[in-house]
C-alpha positions as CSV (number, residue, x, y, z in Angstrom):
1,X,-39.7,70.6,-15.0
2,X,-41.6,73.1,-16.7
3,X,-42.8,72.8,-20.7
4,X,-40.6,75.9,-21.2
5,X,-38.0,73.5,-20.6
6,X,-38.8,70.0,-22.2
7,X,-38.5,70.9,-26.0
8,X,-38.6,68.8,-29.5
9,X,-35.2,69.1,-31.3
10,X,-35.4,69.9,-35.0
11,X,-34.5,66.5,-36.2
12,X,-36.9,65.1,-33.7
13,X,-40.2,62.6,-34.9
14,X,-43.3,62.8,-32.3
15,X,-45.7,60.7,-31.6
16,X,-49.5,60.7,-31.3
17,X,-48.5,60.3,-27.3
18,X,-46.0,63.7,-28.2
19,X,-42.5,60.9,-27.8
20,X,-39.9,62.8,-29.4
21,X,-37.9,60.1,-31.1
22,X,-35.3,60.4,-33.7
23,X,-34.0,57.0,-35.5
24,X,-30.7,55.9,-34.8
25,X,-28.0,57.6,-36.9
26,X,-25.0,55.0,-38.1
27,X,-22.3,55.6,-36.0
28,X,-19.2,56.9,-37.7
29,X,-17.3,53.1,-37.5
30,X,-20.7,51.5,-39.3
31,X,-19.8,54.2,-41.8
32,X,-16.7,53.3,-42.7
33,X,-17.3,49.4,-42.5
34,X,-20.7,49.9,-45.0
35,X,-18.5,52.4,-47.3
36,X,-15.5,50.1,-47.4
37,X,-18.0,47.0,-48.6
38,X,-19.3,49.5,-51.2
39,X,-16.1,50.9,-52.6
40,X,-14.6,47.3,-52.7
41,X,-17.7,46.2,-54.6
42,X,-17.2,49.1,-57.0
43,X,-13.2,48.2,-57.4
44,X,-14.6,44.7,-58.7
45,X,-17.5,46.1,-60.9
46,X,-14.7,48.6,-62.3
47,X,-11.9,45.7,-62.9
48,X,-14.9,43.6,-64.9
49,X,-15.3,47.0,-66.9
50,X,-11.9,47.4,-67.5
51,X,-11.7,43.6,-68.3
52,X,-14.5,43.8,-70.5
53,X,-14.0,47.0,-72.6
54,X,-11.0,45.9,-74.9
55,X,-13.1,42.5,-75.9
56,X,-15.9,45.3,-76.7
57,X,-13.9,47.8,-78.5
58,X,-11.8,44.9,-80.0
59,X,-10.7,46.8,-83.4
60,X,-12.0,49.9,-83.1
61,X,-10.4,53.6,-83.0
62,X,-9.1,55.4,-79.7
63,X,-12.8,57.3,-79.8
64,X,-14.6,54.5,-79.4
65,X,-12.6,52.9,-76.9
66,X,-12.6,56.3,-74.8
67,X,-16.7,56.6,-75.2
68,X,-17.3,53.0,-74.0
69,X,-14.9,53.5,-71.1
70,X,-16.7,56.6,-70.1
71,X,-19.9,54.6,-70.4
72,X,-18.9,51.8,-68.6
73,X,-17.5,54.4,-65.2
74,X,-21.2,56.4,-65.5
75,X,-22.0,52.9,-64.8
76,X,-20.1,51.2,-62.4
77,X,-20.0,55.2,-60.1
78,X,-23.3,56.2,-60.9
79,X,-25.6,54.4,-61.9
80,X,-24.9,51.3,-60.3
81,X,-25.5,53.2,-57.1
82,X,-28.4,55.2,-57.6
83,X,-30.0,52.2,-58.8
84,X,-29.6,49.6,-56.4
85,X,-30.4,52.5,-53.4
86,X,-33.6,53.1,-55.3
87,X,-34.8,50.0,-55.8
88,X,-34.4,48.8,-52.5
89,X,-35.1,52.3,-50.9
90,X,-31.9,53.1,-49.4
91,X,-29.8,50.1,-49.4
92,X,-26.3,49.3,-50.8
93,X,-24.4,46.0,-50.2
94,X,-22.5,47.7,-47.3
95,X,-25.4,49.1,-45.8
96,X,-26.9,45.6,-46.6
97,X,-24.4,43.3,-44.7
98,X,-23.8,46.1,-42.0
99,X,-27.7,46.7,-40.7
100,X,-27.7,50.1,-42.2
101,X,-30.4,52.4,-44.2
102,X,-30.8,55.5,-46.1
103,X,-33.3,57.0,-45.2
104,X,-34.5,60.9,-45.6
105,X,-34.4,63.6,-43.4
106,X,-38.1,63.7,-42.3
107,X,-37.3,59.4,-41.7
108,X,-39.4,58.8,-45.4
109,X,-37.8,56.5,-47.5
110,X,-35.8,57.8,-50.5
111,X,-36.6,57.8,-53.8
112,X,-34.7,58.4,-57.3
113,X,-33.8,61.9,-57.2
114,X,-32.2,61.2,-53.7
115,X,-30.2,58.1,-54.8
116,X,-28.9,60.0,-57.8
117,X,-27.9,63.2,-55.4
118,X,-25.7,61.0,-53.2
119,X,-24.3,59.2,-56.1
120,X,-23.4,62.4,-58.1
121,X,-21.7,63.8,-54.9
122,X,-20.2,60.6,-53.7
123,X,-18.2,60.4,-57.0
124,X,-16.3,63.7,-55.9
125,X,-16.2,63.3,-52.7
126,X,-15.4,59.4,-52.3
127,X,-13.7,58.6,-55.3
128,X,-11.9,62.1,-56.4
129,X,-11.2,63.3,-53.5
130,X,-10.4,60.2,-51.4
131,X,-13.0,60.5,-49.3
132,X,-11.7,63.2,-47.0
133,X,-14.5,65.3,-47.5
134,X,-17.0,62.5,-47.0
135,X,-14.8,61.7,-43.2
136,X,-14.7,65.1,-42.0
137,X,-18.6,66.2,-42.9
138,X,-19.4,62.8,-41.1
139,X,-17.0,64.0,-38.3
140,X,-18.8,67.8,-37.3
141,X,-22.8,66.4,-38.4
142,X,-24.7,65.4,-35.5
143,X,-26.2,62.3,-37.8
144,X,-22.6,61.5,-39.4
145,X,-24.0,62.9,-42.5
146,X,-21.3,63.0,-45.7
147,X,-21.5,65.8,-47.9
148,X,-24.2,63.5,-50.0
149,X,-26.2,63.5,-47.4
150,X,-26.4,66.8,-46.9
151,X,-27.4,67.9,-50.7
152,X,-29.8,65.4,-50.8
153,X,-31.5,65.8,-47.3
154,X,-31.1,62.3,-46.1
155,X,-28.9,60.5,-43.5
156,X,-27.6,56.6,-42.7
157,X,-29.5,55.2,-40.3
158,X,-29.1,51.7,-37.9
159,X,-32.1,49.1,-39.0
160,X,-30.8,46.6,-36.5
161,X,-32.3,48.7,-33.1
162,X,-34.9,47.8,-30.8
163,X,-36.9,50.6,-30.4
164,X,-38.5,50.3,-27.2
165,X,-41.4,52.8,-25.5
166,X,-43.0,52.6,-22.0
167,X,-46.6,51.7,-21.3
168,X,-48.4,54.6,-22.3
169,X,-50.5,56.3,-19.1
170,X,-54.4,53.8,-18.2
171,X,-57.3,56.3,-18.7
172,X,-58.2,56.6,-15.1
173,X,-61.4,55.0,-14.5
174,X,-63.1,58.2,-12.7
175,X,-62.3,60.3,-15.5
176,X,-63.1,57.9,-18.3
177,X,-66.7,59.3,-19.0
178,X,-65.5,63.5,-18.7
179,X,-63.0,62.8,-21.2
180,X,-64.9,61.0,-23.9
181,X,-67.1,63.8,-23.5
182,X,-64.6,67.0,-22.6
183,X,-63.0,69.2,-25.9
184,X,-59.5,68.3,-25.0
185,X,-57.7,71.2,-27.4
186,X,-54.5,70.3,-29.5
187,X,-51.7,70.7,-26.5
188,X,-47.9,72.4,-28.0
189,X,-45.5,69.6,-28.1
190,X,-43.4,71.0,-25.2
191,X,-46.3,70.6,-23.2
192,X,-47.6,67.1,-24.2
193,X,-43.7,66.0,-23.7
194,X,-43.6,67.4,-20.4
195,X,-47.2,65.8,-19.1
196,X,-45.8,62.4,-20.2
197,X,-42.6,62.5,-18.6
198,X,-44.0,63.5,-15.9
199,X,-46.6,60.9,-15.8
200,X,-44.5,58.2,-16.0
201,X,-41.5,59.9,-13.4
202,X,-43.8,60.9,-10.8
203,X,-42.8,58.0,-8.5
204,X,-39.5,58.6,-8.8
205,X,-39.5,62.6,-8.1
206,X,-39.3,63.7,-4.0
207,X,-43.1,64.3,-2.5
208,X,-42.5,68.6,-2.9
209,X,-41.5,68.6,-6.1
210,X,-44.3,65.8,-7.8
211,X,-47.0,68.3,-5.9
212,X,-45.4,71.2,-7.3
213,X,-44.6,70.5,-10.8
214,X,-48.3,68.4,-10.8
215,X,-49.7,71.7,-9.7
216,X,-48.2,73.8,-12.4
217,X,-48.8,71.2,-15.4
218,X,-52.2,71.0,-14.4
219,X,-53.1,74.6,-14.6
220,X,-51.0,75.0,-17.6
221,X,-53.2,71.8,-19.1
222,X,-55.8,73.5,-17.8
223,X,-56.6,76.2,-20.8
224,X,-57.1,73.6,-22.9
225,X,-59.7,71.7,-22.0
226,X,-63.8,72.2,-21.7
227,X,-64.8,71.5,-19.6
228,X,-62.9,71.6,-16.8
229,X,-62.2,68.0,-14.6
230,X,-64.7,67.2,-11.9
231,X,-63.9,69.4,-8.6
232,X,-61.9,66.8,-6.0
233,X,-60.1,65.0,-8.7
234,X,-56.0,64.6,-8.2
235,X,-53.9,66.7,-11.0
236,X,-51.9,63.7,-11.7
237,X,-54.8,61.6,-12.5
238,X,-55.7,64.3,-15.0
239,X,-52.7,64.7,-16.7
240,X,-53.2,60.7,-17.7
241,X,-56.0,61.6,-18.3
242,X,-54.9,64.3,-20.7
243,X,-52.4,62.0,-22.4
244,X,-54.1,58.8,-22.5
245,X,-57.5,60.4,-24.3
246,X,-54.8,62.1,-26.7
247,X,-53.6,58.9,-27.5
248,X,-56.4,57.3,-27.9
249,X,-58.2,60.3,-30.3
250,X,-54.3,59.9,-32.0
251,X,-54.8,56.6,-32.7
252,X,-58.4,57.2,-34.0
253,X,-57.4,59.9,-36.8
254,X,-54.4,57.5,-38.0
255,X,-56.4,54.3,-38.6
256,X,-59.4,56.5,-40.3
257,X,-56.0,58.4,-42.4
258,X,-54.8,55.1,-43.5
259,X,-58.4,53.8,-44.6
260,X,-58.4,57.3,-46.6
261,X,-54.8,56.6,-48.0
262,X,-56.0,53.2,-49.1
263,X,-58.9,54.1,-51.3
264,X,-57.0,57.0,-52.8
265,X,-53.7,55.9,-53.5
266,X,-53.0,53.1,-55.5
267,X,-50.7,50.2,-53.7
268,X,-47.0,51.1,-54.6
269,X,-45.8,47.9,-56.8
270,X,-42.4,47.5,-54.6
271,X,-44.5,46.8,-51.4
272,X,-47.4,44.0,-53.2
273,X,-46.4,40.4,-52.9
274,X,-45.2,38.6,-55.8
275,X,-48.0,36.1,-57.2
C-alpha cells in the first residue's frame, strides 16, 4: 500500500482528514420511480391546461387559442420544473416522495440556470423522445446521469443515507507538544489517504507488512515536516500524529472561513427562519 497506489477519483469530495467521499448517486430503479411521479404529475398539470384553455379562449380565433396552448405547455414542461427545482434547490415531487436530490457536480446545490438546463433537455429527451435517451445515458454514466444532467453538470443524488466515518486517529500524547510546534507541510491527497488508511488498518495487516508499509509512509511523510519527530518515536504513532494535527489545523481554517463568510456575505433568504 503505497500513495502511488491509494488515489482520489475525479468525482471524489475530501475531507480536512483527506476522506475521499463521493454522495450517493440514485440508483437507476429510484430513477425511474422519482421520474414516473414527475411525469404523472405533469400528465395532470397538462389535463388541467387542456381543461382550462377552451374556458380561456372561449370565443376567440384559432390564433389565440394556439398562443395560450403554447403558453400553457412552456408552463406545465418548463417552467413548472425549473421552478419548483429552484426553489427548493433540487427537488421535484418525485425526488420529494422518493428521498432523492439534485444536486451539482462539485455536490453544491443548484441554482436557476441549472434547473432551467435540465428542464429544457428533459422536454426532448423525456417527453419527445420517450425517454430513451434519458434510460440509456442513465444506463453507461457512473452517477446514472440523463442527458440533463450532463449539460447542466449536476447528478440525482440519495438524501435518505447515513453517512458514517470512523474515529479519526487521538494525537498521541508524546507527540502532542512537537506537533503544535512542528511546520507540518500541506501533504498530496494520495498520501494523506494512504496515512489514514493505514492508521486505522494497521491492526488488521500481518506484523511484516504493518513494519514495512509504516516504514515507507513515514519516510515518505517525512519531507514534509520541520522538524523532524523526536529520535526513538514509533512511525505509526507519527503518522497519527500527522493526520490528527491535520485535522485538527483543518478544522481551525474552516470555523475561522465560516466566521469570514458570515461577515461578508449576506444570509441567503431561502435558509433564514420565517418570523
Amino acid at each position: 500500500m503505497s500513495s502511488s497506489t491509494v488515489g482520489v477519483g475525479a468525482d471524489d469530495l475530501v475531507t480536512g482528514e483527506a476522506v475521499a467521499l463521493e454522495l450517493p448517486a440514485a440508483g437507476i430503479a429510484l430513477h425511474a420511480l422519482s421520474g414516473f411521479l414527475d411525469v404523472t404529475v405533469a400528465i395532470l398539470a397538462l389535463m388541467i391546461a387542456l381543461f382550462v384553455t377552451p374556458l380561456i379562449t372561449q370565443g376567440a380565433d384559432d390564433a389565440v387559442f394556439g398562443a395560450v396552448t403554447t403558453v400553457l405547455l412552456v408552463m406545465v414542461f418548463v417552467v413548472l420544473p425549473t421552478s419548483l427545482e429552484t426553489l427548493t434547490r433540487g427537488r421535484s415531487v418525485g425526488k420529494f416522495a422518493t428521498g432523492l436530490r439534485t444536486v451539482r457536480d462539485d455536490a453544491g446545490p443548484i441554482g436557476f440556470r441549472h434547473a432551467l438546463t435540465r428542464a429544457l433537455v428533459g422536454f426532448v429527451e423525456i417527453w419527445l423522445l420517450f425517454c430513451v435517451p434519458a434510460l440509456v445515458s442513465g444506463l453507461v454514466s457512473s452517477k446514472g446521469k440523463r442527458l440533463g444532467d450532463h449539460a447542466a453538470g449536476t447528478y440525482v443524488v440519495r438524501e435518505r443515507v447515513h453517512l458514517s466515518l470512523p474515529p479519526p486517529p487521538m494525537m498521541p500524547r508524546e507527540l502532542a507538544a512537537w506537533a503544535s510546534a512542528a511546520d507540518i507541510a500541506r501533504l498530496p491527497d494520495g498520501l494523506a489517504m494512504a496515512l489514514r488508511q493505514f492508521v486505522m488498518r494497521a491492526p488488521l495487516l500481518s506484523p511484516g507488512s504493518r513494519a514495512a508499509i509504516g516504514v515507507q509512509l513515514y519516510d515518505e511523510v517525512l519531507t514534509y515536516l520541520a522538524p523532524a519527530p523526536p529520535a526513538g518515536i514509533h512511525p505509526e504513532l507519527v503518522l497519527a500524529a500527522v493526520i490528527a494535527d491535520r485535522r485538527r489545523r483543518d478544522g481551525i481554517r474552516l470555523r475561522r472561513d465560516a466566521t469570514l463568510r458570515r461577515r461578508l456575505i449576506p444570509a441567503d433568504p431561502i435558509d433564514s427562519p420565517p418570523r
